[in-house]
C-alpha positions as CSV (number, residue, x, y, z in Angstrom):
1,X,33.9,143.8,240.4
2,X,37.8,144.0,240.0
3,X,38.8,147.4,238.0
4,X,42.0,147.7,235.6
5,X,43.3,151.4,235.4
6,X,44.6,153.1,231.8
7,X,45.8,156.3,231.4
8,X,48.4,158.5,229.3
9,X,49.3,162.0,229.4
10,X,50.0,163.9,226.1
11,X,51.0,167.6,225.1
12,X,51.8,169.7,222.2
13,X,52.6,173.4,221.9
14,X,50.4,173.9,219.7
15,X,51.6,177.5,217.6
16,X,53.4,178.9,220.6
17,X,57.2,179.6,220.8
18,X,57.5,177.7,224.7
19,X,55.2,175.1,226.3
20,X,53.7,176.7,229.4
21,X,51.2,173.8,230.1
22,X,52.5,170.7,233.1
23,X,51.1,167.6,233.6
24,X,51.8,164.5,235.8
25,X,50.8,161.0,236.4
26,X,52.1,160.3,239.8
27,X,51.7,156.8,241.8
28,X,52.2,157.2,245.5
29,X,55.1,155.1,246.6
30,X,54.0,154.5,249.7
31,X,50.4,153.4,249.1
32,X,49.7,150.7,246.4
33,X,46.3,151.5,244.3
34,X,46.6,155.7,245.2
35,X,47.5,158.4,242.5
36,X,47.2,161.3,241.4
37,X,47.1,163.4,238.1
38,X,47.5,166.7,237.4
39,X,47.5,169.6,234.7
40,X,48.0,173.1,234.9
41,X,48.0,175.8,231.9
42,X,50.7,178.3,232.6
43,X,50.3,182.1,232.2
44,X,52.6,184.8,232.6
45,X,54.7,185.6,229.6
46,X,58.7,184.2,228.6
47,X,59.3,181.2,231.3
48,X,57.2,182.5,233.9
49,X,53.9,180.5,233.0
50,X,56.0,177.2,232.5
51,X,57.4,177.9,236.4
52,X,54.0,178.8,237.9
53,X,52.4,175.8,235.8
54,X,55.4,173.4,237.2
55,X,54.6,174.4,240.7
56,X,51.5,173.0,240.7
57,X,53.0,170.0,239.8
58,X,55.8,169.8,242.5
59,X,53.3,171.0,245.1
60,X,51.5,168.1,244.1
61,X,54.2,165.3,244.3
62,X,55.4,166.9,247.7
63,X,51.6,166.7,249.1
64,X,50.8,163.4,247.5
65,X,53.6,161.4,249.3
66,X,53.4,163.2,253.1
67,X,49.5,161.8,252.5
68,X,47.8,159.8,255.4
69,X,44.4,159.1,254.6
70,X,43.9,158.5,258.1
71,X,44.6,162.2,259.0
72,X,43.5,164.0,256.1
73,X,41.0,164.1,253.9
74,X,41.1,163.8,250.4
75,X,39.8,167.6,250.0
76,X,42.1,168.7,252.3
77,X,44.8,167.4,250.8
78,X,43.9,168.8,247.7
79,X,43.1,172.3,248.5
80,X,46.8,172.3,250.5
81,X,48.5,171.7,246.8
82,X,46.3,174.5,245.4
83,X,46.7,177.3,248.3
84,X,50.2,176.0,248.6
85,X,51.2,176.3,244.8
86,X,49.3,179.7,244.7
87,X,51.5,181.2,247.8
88,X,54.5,179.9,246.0
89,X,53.9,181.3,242.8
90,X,52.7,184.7,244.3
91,X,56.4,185.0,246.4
92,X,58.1,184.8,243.2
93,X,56.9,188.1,241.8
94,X,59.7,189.4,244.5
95,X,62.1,187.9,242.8
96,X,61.6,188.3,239.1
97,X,60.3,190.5,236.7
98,X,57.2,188.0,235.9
99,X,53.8,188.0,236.6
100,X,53.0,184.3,236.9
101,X,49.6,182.8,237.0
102,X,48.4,179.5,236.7
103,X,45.4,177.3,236.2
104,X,45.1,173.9,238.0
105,X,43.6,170.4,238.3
106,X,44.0,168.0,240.3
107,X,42.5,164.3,240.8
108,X,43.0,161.7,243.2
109,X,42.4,158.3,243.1
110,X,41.8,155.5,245.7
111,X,40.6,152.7,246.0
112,X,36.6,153.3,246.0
113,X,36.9,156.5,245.5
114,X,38.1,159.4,243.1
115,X,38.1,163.4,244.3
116,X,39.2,166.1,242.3
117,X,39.8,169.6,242.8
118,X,40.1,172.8,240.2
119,X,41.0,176.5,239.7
120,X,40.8,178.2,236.5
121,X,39.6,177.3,233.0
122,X,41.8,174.2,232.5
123,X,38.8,171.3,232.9
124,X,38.2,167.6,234.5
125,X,35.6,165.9,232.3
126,X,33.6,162.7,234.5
127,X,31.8,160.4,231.5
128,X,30.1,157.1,232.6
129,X,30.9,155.5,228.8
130,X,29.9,158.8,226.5
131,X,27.4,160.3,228.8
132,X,28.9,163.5,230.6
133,X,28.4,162.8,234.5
134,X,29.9,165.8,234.8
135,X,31.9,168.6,233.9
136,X,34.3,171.4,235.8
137,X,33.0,175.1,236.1
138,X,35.2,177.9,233.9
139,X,36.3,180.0,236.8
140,X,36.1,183.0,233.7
141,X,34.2,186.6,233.3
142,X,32.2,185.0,230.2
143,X,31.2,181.8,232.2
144,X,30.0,183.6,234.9
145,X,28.0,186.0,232.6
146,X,26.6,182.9,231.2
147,X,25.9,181.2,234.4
148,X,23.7,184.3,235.0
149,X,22.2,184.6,231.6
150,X,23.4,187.9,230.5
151,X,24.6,186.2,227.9
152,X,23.7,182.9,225.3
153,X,26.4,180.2,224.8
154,X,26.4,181.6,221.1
155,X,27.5,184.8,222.5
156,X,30.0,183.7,224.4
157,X,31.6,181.5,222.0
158,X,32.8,184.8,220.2
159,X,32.6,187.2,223.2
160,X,36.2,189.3,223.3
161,X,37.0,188.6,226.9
162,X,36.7,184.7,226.4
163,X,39.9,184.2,227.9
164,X,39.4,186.8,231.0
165,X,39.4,184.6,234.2
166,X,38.2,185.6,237.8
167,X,40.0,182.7,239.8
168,X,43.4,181.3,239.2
169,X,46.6,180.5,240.9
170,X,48.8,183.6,241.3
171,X,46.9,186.6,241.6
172,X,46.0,188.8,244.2
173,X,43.1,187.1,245.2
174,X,43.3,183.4,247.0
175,X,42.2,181.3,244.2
176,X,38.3,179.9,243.7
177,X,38.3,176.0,244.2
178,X,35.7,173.5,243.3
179,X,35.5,170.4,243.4
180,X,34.0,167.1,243.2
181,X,33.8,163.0,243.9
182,X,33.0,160.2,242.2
183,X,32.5,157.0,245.1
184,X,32.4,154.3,244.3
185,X,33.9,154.2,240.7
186,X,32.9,151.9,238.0
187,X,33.7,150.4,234.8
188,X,33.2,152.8,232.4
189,X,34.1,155.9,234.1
190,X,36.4,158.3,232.3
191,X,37.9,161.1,233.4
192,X,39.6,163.6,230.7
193,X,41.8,166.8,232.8
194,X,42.6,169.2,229.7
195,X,43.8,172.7,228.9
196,X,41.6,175.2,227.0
197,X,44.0,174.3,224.2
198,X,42.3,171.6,224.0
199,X,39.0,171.7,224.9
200,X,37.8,174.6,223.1
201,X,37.4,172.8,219.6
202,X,35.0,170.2,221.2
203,X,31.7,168.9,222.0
204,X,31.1,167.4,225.1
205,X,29.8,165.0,223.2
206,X,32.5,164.5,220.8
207,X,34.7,163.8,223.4
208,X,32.5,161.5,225.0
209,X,32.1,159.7,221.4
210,X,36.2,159.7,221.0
211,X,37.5,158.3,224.9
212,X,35.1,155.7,224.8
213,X,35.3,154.5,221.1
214,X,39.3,154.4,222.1
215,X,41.8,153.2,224.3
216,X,43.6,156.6,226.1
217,X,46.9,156.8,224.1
218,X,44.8,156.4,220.7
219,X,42.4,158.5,222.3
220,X,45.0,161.6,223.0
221,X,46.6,160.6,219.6
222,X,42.9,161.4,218.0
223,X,41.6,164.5,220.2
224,X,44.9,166.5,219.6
225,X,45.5,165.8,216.4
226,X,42.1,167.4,215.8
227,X,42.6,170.3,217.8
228,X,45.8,171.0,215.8
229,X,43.7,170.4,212.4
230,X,41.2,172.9,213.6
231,X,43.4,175.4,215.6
232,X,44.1,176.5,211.6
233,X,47.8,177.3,212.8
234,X,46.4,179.2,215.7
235,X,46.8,176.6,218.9
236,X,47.4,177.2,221.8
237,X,49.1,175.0,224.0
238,X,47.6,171.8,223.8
239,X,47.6,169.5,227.3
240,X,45.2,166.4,228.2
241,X,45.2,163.7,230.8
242,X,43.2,160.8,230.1
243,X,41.7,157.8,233.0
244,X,39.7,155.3,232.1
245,X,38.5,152.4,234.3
246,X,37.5,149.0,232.9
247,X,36.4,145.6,234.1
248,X,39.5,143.4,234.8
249,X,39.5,139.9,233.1
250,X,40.1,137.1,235.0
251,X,43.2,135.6,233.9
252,X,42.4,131.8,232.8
253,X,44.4,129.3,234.7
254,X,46.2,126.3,233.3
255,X,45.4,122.9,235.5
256,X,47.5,122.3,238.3
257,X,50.3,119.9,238.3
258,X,47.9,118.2,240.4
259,X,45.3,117.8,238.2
260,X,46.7,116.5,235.6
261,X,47.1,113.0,234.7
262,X,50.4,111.1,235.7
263,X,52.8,110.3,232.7
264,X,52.6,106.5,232.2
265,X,55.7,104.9,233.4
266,X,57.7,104.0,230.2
267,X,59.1,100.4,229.3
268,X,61.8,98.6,231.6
């Protein structure tokens, strides 16, 4: 089965004063059928989010194009733009007054095959249609206590320290990477990247119900419009990245010149 890719990339900034969230699309020029997407939420106060965010980005594109699938895998090459963003970012707190952290996702696609690869609390949603397949780990202090069961997801919808996180890009400590695959792919498979701008005024399920009721610019159109209605003029930065794979239709052919019948020969 032949697969068409759609996808868009949308932002907002939300009720900030700057937009400290990157994301990219990126093709690879040298490998028809490979890219990549990415999205990174960017912490750190006056520009220095927005430049810790846009490393991730650059990292990426640098990464993406040196790629030989033949000498590197595709979890290699994404933990290289992590740990490679991260030691960037990290060196730059010599030269400025910041403190620049960043959150990070990155997915690659091939074909038969999509990896992906994320720090933080920014998220990479897999549906199959509207069922979850699956869903990215917070790297944060409330989802670990969670995870653990010191604490219900009631609780930690309010907790205080919602926003704390224990792995990012940045810090002191080498950033906590997961990741995750999804061979082969198939129609129906969607794959939402979004910042906690975003996702935090959702469902799983209503975003399942939303990507797969619409095509991915309506889709972004919907799902951010609805964070900004709910974000009560209190929204963060608002990010998303949207894939969707569908079955390709066969384009129908006109006869050939061949078949067709020959034109009559007119009178003399």
């Amino acid at each position: 089965m032949a697969l068409s890719v759609e996808t868009c990339a949308a932002q907002h900034i939300g009720d900030r004063k700057e937009q400290q969230d990157r994301v990219g699309l990126l093709p690879n020029p040298k490998r028809p059928g490979f890219f990549m997407a990415l999205l990174a939420d960017g912490m750190g106060g006056h520009s220095g989010g927005a430049m810790a965010a846009e490393q991730v980005i650059l990292k990426g594109q640098q990464n993406f194009e040196a790629f030989g699938p033949a000498d590197e895998t595709p979890k290699e090459l994404l933990r290289s733009i992590i740990d490679e963003a991260h030691t960037v970012i990290k060196l730059t707190r010599f030269t400025s007054e910041q403190d620049p952290h960043t959150t990070a996702c990155v997915l690659l696609f091939q074909p038969g095959r999509i990896d992906w690869a994320h720090c933080g609390d920014s998220r990479i949603y897999h549906f199959r249609g509207d069922r979850l397949v699956s869903r990215s780990f917070d790297h944060s202090y409330v989802n670990e206590m969670l995870r653990k069961g010191y604490l219900t997801p009631e609780q930690a919808e309010s907790h205080p320290q919602k926003n704390v996180l224990l792995g990012c890009l940045g810090s002191e400590r080498e950033p906590t990477i997961d990741y995750g695959e999804a061979a082969p792919p198939a129609a129906g498979d969607i794959f939402l990247l979004c910042s906690d701008g975003l996702w935090a005024y959702f469902s799983d399920d209503e975003l399942g119900g939303v990507l797969t009721a619409h095509p991915p610019r309506a889709a972004a159109e919907i799902l951010i419009q609805r964070a900004r209605d709910r974000a009560n003029g209190h929204g963060d930065n608002c990010s998303l990245v949207i894939i969707k794979l569908v079955e390709k239709q066969e384009e129908k052919k006109s006869p050939s010149a061949a078949a067709r019948p020959a034109p009559r020969p007119g009178p003399p």
